[in-house]
MARVEXTOR-568459 format. One record per residue: residue in three letters; y negated, x negated, z of N, C-alpha, C, O in turn. Coordinates in steps of 0.1 Angstrom, whole numbers, plus 5000, padded with zeros to 4 digits. Atoms other than C-alpha are relative to their C-alpha. Example, Ala and Ser with C-alpha at 12.3 -4.5 7.8 and 13.67 -1.06 7.14 Angstrom:
BEGIN
Ala501249915000504548775078498849915000498849815007
Ser501150095000501148635071498950085008497850035009
END
This chain:
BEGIN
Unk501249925000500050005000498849915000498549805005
Unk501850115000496149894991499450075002499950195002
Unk501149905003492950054992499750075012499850065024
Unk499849894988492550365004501150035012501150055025
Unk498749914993496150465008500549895014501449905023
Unk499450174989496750125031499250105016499950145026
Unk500749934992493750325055500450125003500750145015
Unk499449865007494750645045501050025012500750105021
Unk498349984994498850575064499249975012499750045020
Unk500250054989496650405094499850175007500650215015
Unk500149914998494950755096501350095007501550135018
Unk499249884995498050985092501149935014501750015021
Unk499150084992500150745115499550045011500250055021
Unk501250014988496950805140500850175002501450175013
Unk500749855001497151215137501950025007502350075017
Unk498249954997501351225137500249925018500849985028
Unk499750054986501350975171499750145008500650215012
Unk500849894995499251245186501150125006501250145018
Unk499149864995501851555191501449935005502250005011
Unk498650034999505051295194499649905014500649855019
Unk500450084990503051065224499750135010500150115021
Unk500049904990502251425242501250045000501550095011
Unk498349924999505651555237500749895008501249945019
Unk499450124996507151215249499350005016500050025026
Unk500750024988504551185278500250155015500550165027
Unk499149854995505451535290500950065003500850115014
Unk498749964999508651645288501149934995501549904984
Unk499150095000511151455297501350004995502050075003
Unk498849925006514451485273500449854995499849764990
Unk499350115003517251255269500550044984501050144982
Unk499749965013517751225231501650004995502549935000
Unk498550014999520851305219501049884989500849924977
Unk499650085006522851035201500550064986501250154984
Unk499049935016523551045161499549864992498749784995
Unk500250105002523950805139498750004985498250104979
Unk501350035005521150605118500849944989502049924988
Unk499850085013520950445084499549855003498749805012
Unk500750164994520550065085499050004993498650054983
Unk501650085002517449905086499450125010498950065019
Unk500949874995515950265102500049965016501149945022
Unk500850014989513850205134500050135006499050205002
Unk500049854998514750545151500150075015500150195019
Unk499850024987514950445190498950055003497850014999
Unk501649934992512350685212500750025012501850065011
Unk499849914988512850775245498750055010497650005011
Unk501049934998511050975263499550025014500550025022
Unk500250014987509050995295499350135008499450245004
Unk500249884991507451215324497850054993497050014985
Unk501549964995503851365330498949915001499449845010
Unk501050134997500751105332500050025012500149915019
Unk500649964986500051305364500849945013500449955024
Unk499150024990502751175384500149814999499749734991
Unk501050165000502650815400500649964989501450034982
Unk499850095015502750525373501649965002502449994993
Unk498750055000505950385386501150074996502050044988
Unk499049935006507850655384500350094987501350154982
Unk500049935013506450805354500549944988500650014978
Unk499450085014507750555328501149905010500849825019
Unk499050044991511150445341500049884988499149874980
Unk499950105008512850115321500350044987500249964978
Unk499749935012513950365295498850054994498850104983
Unk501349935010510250485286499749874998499149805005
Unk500950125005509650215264498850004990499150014978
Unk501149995008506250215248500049964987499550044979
Unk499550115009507449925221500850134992500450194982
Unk499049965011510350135208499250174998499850224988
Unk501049904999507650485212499549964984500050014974
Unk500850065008505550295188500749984988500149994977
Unk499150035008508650205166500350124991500350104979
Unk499349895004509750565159498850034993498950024981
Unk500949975005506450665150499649934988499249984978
Unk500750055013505450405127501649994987501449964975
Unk498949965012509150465107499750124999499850154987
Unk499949895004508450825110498750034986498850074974
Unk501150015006504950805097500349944982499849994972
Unk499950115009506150535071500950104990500550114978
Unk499349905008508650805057499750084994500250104983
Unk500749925002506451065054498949974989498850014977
Unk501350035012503250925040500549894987499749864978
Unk499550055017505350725011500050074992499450064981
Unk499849865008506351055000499350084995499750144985
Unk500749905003503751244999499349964985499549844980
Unk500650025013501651284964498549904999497549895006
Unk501350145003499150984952498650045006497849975012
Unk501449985001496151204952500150035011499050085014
Unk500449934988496851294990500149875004499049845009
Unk500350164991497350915004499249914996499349795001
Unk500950085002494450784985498550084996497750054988
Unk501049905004492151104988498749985014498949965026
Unk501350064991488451035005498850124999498750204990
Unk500749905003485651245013499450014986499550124980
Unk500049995015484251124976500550034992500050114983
Unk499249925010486851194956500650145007501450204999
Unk499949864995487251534977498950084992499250184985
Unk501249955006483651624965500349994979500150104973
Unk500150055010483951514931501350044990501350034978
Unk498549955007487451624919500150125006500650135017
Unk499649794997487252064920501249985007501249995020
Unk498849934999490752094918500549915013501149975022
Unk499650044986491451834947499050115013499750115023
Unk500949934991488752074970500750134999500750215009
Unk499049865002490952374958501749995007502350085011
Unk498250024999494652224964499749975012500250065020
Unk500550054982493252045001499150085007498650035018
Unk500849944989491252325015500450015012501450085014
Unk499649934985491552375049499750145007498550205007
Unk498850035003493352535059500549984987499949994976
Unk499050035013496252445035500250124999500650205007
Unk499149925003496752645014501850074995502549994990
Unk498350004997500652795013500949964991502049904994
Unk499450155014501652644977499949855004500849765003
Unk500150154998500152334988501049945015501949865014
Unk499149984991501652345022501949964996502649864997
Unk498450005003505552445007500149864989501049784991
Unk499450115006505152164977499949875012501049835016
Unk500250054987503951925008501249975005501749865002
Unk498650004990507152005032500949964986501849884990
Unk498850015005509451965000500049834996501049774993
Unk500250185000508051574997501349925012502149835011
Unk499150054986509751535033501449984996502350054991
Unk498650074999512651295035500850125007500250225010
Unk498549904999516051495044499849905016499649985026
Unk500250074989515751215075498849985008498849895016
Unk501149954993512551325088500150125013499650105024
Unk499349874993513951695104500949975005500950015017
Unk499150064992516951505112499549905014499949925025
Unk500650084989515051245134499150095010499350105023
Unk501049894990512451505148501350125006501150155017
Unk499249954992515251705159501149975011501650035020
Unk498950114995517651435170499649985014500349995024
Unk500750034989514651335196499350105002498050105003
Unk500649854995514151695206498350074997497650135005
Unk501750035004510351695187500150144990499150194986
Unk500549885009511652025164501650045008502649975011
Unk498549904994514252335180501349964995501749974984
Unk498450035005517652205182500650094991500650214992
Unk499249885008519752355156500749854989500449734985
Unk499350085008522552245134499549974985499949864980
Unk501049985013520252325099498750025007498750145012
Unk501650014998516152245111499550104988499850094976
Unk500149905014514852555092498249965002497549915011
Unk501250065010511552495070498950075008497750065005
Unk500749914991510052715096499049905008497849885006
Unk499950064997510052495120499349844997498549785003
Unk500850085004509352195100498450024998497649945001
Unk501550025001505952345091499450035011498249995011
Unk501050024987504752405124499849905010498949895018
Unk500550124997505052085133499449924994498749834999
Unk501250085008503651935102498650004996497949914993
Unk501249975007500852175093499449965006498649895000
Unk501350024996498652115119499749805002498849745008
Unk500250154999499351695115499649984987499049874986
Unk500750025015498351735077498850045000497949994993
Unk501349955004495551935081499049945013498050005015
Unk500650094992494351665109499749904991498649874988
Unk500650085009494651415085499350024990498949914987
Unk500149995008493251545056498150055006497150054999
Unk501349964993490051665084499449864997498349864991
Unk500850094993489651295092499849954988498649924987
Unk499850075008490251145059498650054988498149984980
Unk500949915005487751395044498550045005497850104997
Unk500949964995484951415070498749934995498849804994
Unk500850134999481651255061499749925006499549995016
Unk500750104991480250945080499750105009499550225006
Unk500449954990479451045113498250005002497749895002
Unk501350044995475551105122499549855011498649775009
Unk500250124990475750855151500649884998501449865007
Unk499350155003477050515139499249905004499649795000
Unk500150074988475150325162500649925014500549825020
Unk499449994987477050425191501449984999501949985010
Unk498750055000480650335177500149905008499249825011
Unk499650124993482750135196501249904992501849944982
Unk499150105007485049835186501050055007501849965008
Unk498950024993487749995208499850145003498750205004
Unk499749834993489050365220499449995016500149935024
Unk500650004988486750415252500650035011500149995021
Unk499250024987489450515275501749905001502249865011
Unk498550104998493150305264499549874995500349774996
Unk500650125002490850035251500749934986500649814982
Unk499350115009492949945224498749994983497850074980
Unk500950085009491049775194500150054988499050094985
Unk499450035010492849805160500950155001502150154999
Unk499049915006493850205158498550124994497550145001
Unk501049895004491550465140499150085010499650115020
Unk500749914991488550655158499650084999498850094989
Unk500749855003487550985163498649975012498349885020
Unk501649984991483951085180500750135010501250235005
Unk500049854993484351335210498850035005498249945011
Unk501249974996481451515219500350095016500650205021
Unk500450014982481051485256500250145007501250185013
Unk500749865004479351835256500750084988500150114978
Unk499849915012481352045235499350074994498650155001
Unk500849895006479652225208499950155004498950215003
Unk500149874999480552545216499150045013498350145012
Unk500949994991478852525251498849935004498649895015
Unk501350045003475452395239499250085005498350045012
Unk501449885002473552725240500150065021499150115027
Unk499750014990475352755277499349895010498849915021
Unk500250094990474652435289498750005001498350005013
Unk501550015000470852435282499450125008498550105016
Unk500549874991470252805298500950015017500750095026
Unk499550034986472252705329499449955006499049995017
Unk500650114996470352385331501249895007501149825017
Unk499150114996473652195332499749814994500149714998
Unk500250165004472051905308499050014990499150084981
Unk501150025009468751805291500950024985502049984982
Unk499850055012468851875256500249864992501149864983
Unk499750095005468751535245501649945000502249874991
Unk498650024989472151495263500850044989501549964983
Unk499549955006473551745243501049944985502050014981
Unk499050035011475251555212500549835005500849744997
Unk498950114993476751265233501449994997502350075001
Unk498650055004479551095218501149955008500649905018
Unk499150104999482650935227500849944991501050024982
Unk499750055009484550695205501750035004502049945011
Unk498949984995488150795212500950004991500550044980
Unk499249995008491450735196500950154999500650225008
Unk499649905000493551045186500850055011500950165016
Unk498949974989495851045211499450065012499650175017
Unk501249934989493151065240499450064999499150135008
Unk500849844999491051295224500650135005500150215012
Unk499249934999493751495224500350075016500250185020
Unk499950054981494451395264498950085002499350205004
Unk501049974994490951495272499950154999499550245007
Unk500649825002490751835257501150065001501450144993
Unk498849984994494151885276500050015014500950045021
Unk499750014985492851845311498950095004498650095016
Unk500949894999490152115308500050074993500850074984
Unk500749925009488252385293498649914997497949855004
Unk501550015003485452295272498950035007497949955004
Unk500949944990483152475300500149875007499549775006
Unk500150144997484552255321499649845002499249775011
Unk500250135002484451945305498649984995498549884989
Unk501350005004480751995296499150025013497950005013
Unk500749994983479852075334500649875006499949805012
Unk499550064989482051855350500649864995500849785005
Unk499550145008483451545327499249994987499650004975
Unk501250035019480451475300499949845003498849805004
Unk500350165000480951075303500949944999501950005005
Unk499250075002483050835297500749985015501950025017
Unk500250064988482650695332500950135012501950115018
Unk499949894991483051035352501850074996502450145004
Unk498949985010486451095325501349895011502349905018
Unk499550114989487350765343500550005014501449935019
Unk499849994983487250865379501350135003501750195013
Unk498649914998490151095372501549895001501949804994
Unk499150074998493150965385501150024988501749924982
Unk499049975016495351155354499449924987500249864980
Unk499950095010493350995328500549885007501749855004
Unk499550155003493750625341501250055003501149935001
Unk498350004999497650715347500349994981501249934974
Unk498950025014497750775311498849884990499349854979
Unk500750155002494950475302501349924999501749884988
Unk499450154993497550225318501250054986501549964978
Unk498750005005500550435297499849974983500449904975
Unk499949995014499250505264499749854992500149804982
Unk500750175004497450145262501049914990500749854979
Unk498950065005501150005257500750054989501749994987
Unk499449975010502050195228499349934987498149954984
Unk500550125012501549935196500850014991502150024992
Unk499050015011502349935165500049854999499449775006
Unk499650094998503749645152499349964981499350044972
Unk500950035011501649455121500950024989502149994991
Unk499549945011502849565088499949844989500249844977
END
């Protein structure tokens, strides 16, 4: 992979960790053994709650390394597959090409959606079922597959597609709460939008306040807007810092930190 599409797999690799690092971090399920194809990296296991202490939340079996393994073969399977114009598609050529702005609207539309899922490896449903990530069953029905893919395609296809951010000043060289360096970043807004017109007639926070960023990787955005309501987290966690003084995020700071991919 070059170019775009090289960026492109960083992205969707970023969007798919996201539901398989909360499923993993959460509910704890011993995977059931089946056999692999050689060469295939397909080792996950899986751990507890962030919320519960560190020691006992990731025993010698939650290994972060082989976490990180599964994902970047799963990823790697997936986005080979998929169609040229979707792993090397940019907000430019979104604007500029109709018929790509027609076939990638978001939502997906359900032609685009069904050719989509029929890209997917036959060892994709097999692995996500294997490590309890789609309803056990002896045939994974197409059902199922899309409710776990749609909303990881139409993540990527958000981020891959958004324009420049207004604030590119305030980026950071690193995800503001697991610190890691070298994985895609989203902006979270502090202040959720939707409780703007709230916060200002309460007098919870100067207007200026109001479009406060954070630089966050997917996975923790995800985290954050999992340990509140937007009300909430707009009264009561608008900072990095104050995000910080929660004992559940740093539990999953320390955990998620260690999940790495491995250089390509």
């Amino acid at each position: 992979m070059n170019g775009n599409a090289s960026s492109n797999y960083e992205v969707f690799r970023d969007c798919l960790s996201g539901p398989i690092i909360e499923k993993s971090a959460i509910t704890p399920t011993k995977p059931r053994k089946r056999k692999t194809s050689k060469g295939r990296k397909t080792a996950v296991k899986t751990g507890q709650h962030p919320d519960h202490n560190e020691d006992e939340q990731h025993s010698d079996g939650d290994n972060p390394e082989d976490l990180a393994d599964f994902i970047d073969y799963l990823a790697t399977e997936i986005f080979t597959a998929l169609p040229d114009d979707l792993r090397t598609l940019t907000h430019t050529t979104l604007q500029a090409t109709p018929s790509l702005t027609t076939k990638y609207a978001l939502p997906l539309p359900q032609p685009t959606l069904t050719s989509l899922l029929l890209t997917v490896p036959a060892s994709v449903p097999d692995s996500l079922t294997s490590y309890a990530l789609l309803p056990s069953s002896d045939d994974p029905s197409s059902t199922s597959l899309a409710t776990f893919l749609a909303p990881i395609l139409t993540a990527y296809i958000s981020t891959i597609t958004t324009p420049p951010p207004p604030w590119p000043s305030t980026r950071t060289p690193h995800c503001e709460i697991c610190l890691r360096d070298w994985i895609p970043l989203t902006y979270h807004h502090l202040i959720p939008k939707s409780t703007h017109a709230k916060a200002l007639k309460r007098g919870w926070h100067e207007e200026w306040r109001l479009n406060s960023v954070a630089w966050l990787c997917r996975a923790c955005h995800s985290f954050v807007h999992g340990i509140a309501s937007n009300e909430v987290l707009a009264r009561e966690w608008w900072s990095v810092e104050l995000l910080l003084g929660r004992e559940d995020v740093r539990a999953w700071r320390g955990w998620v930190g260690r999940v790495r991919w491995k250089k390509r």
